[in-house]
N, C-alpha and C positions, 0 to 999 in steps of 0.2 A: 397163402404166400409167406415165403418166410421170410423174417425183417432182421437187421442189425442195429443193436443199439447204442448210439456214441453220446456219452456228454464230455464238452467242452467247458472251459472255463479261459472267457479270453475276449476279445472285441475280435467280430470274424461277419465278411457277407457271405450269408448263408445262400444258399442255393439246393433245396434238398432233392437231392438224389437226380442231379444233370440239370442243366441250363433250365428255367423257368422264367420267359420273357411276357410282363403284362401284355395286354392289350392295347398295343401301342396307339392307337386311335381314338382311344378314353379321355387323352389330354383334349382334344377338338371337341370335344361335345359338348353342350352347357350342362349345368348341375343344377337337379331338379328340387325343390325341398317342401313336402307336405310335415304338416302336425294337424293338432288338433286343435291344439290353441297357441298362436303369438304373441307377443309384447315386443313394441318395439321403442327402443330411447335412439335419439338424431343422438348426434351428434352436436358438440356445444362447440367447438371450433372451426368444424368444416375440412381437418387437415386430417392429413390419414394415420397418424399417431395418436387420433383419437376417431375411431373407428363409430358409424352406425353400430348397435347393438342390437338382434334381435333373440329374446327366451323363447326356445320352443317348447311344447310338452305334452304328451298324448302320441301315442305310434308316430315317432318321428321318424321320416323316411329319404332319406337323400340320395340320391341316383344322379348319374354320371357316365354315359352309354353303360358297357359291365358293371361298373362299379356299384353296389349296392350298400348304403351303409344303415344301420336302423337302431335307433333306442328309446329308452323313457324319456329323455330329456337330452338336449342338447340347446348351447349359444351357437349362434352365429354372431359372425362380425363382418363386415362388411364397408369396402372404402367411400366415406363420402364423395358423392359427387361435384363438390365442389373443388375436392382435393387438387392438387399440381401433383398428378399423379398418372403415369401411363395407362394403372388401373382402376382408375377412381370409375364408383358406381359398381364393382363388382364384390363379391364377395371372397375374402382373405383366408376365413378359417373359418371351420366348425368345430366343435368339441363336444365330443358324446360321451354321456354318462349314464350306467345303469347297472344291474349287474343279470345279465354283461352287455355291452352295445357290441354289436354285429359287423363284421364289414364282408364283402368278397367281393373279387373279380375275375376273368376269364384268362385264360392264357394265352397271348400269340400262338399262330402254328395250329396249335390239338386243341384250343377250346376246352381245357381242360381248367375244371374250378376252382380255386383258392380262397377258403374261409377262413377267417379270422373273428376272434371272443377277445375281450379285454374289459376291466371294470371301465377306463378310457381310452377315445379314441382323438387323438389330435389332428384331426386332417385340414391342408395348405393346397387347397385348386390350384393356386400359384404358380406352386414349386414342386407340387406333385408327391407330396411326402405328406407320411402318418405318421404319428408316434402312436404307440398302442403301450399304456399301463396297467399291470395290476392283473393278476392269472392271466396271462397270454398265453393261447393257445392258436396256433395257424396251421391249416390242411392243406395239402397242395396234391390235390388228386391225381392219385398212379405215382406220386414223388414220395410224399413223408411225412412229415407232421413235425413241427418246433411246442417245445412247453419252455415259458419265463416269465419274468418280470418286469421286462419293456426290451421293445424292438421299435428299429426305425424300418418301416415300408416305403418305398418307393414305384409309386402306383404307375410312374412311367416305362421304367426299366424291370420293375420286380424283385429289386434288391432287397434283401432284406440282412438289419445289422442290430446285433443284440452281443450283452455283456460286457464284463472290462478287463485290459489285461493286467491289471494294476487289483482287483479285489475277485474272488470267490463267492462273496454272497448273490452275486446275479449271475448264478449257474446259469446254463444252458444246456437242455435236452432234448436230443432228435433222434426220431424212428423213421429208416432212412429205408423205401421200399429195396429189396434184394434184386430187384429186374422193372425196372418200366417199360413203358408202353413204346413201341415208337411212334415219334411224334408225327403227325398228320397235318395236311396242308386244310386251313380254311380259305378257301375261294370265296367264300362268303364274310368272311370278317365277322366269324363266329356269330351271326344272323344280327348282326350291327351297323349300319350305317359308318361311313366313312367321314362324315360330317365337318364342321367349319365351326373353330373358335366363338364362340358367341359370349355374351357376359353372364354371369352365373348370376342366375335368380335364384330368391325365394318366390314360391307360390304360395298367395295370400291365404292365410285361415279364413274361417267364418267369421264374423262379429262376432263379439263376446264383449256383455255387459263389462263396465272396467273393476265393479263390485261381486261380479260371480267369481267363484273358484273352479275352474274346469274338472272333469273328471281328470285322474293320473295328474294331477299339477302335484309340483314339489313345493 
């Protein structure tokens, strides 16, 4: 298939190659989070400006209906439940580190896959936003593929916004497919439950001595 290849230099929401809407039913779903090994520090205030902390480390794996994110290592953070907080008890943000931590998700409509590589991944259950630093690379199957230096995702909508229009050195480049597919109705919600907001857990590791060093710990 033949491709066309444009770089930009500018602050722009990309959309490669026609409309690319996440999996709008990914916000309802709770977010699942294995490792290998945890460590967790409370909280010394109990207010949400000082968040539970949890270290992950060993095949860390966070799922979100579509959403799949996976590294060496990642924090969580997480609102105390004692907080004065709409969301207290839930978890705020993860941040994945490796080279490179992983993410994708599915496309409304076609079901169609969207990968992402970055050295980090800053993701907000919240507010439904990633930051992704450091060789970003994003696929967007039958659409086109972006290469940079940070982009903001928007795992709600499927926005995605990278560069500045004020400097040059955070180019922006995309191979933008020449004809896509048309797009396809899923009746099935891409084999995904429809599901219901629930509070975002961690799923507990094993025990581990507080003196061992796990395998892949940083």
């Amino acid at each position: 298939m033949k491709t066309a290849t444009i770089v930009i230099a500018g602050c722009a929401t990309l959309l490669l190659a026609g409309q690319a809407f996440a999996l709008k039913t990914d916000k309802e779903q709770p977010a699942n989070v294995d490792a290998n090994y945890s460590k967790e520090s409370q909280s010394k205030s109990g207010v949400a400006s000082d968040p539970d902390i949890v270290d992950l480390d060993g095949n860390v794996v966070i799922t979100r209906g579509s959403i799949k994110m996976n590294s060496a290592h990642a924090t969580a953070y997480r609102i105390p439940s004692s907080a004065k907080d709409a969301n207290a008890g839930q978890m705020s943000r993860f941040v994945l580190t490796g080279k490179q931590a992983h993410m994708q998700q599915l496309h409304d409509g076609d079901c169609a896959l969207m990968t992402a590589t970055a050295d980090k991944i800053d993701y907000n259950p919240l507010t439904n936003l990633a930051e992704l630093t450091g060789g970003v690379v994003v696929v967007q199957q039958g659409r086109g593929e972006f290469h940079g230096e940070h982009m903001l995702y928007n795992t709600d909508t499927g926005d995605m916004e990278s560069g500045s229009p004020s400097e040059s050195s955070g180019r922006v480049h995309m191979v933008m497919e020449a004809k896509t597919r048309a797009p396809a109705t899923s009746a099935s919600n891409c084999g995904f439950g429809a599901g219901t907001a629930k509070p975002v857990s961690a799923k507990p590791a094993e025990k581990t001595p507080a003196n061992a060093k796990p395998d892949g710990a940083h």
